[in-house]
N, C-alpha and C positions, 0 to 999 in steps of 0.2 A: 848433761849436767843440770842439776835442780839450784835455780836463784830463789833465795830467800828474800821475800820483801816485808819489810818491819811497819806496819800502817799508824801515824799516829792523828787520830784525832781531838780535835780541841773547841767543838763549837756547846757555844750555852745552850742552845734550843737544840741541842740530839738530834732527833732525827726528822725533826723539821728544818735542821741547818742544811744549807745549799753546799755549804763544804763536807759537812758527813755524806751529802746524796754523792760529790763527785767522790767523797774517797769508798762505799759502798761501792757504787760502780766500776770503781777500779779494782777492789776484791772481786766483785762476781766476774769481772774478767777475767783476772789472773786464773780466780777455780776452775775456769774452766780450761786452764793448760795445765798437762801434766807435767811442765817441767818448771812450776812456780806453786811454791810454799808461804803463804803469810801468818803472819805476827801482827794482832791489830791492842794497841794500848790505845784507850780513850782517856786524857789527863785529866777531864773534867768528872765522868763516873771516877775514877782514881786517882784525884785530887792531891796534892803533893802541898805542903803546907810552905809557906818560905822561906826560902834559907833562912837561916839564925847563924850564931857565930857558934852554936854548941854543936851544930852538924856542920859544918867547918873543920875548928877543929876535932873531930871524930875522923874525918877525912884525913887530917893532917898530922895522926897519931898513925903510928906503928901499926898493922893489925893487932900482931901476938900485943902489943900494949895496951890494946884498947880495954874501958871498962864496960862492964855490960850496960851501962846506958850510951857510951859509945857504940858499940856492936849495933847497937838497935837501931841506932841513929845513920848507922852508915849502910844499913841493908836495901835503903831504897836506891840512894845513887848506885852500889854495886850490883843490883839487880840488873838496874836499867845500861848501866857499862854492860852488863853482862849481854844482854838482848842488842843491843847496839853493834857489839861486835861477833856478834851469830847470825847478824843479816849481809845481804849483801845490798841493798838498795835500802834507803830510805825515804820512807813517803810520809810526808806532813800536810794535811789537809788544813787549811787556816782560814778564819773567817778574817777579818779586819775589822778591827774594835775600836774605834777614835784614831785611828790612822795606823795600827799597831797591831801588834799580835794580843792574843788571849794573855790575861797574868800565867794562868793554867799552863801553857805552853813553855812560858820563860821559866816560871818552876822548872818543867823537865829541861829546859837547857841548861836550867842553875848547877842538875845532877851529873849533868854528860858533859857539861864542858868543867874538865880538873886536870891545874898543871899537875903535869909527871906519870896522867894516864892518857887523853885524850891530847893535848897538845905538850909543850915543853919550850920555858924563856932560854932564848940564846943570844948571841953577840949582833946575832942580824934578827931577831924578833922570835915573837911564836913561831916555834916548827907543830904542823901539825902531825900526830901518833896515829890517826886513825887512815890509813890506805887502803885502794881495791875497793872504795864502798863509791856506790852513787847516789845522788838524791834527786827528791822529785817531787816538788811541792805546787799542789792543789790550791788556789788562793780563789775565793769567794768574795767580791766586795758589792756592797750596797751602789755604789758608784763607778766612777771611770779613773782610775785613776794610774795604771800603768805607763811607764814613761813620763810620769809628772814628778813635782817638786813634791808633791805629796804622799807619792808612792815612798814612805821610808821602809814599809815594811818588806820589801823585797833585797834591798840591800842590809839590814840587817840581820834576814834569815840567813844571805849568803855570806855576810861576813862570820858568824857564828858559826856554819857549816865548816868555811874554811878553816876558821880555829881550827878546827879538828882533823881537818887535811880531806876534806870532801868538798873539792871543786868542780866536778863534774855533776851541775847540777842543772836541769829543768824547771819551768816552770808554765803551770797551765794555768792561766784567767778566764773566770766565769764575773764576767763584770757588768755596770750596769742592773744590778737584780733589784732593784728597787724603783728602778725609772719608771718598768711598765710590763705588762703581762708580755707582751711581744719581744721583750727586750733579753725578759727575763729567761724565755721559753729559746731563743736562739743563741744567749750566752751559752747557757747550760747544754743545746746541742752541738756546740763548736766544741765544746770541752771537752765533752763525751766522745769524739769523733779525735779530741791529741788524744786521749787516755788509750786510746783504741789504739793507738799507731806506739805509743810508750812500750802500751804492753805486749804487743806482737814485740819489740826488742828486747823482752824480757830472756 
């Protein structure tokens, strides 16, 4: 059985980013099993501009109703619904930007998370639409900040993920990358060494 893994990148500095290098290396692993297929979208080369209320409602029109400045406006979120749900794993590489994820990123979660395709309001809260998929996010930080009061950005990847009904999720930290060369050269091989063991469960 071939697993589909959907790669998304979002760091400013490409491929000088320390999260493009971990999520690179989790591709050149993956190619190299024959029974895993990737999908890599970089938000930042494909840059998604921000919601508005005119791609809103374009979402919240009828297809067959839409007008063709609607159609055009809702081609990006149905793309990325589309890609999302033709993977089986999802991997987010994330740098941490003032305690936070990329805007870049939130863009693409502005696209994929939509009541009545990706989750749905009920009596007892969001139900999430999106099942069978799992995630697995690559986080990159200048500092140490895992298990702090300051790590928000890991709780609100995963509460976002669950919108969507992806609770089964990983996460591998390359932290410290700014302290020191030593610091920086033994997060990044601690990382490399879970990627290795992620994707042997692919």
């Amino acid at each position: 059985m071939t697993t589909r893994a959907l790669v998304i990148t979002s760091s400013i500095l490409a491929d000088n980013g320390q999260s493009n290098a971990l999520a690179n290396y989790f591709v050149d692993q993956a190619n190299q099993r024959s029974n895993v297929t990737v999908t890599q979208r970089d938000v930042v080369k494909n840059a998604l501009p921000h919601l508005d209320i005119a791609e809103l409602g374009a979402w919240q029109t009828a297809a067959a109703e839409r007008s063709e400045e609607q159609k055009a406006l809702a081609v990006h979120s149905d793309e990325m619904l589309a890609e999302l749900r033709a993977n089986d794993v999802l991997v987010i590489a994330v740098p941490m930007y003032n305690l936070g994820i990329p805007s870049q990123l939130k863009a693409w979660f502005d696209r994929v998370l939509r009541a009545g395709e990706t989750f749905r309001y009920t009596e007892n809260g969001p139900q999430g639409l999106v099942e069978g998929k799992r995630a697995i996010i690559l986080a990159a930080r200048g500092g140490m900040y895992a298990g702090t009061e300051l790590d928000s950005q890991t709780p609100h990847l995963k509460t976002m993920l669950g919108l969507m009904g992806i609770t089964d999720t990983q996460v591998v930290y390359a932290e410290g990358l700014n302290i020191g060369e030593q610091q920086r050269a033994d997060a990044m091989k601690e990382a490399f060494q879970a990627i290795d063991q992620l994707v042997e469960g692919l």
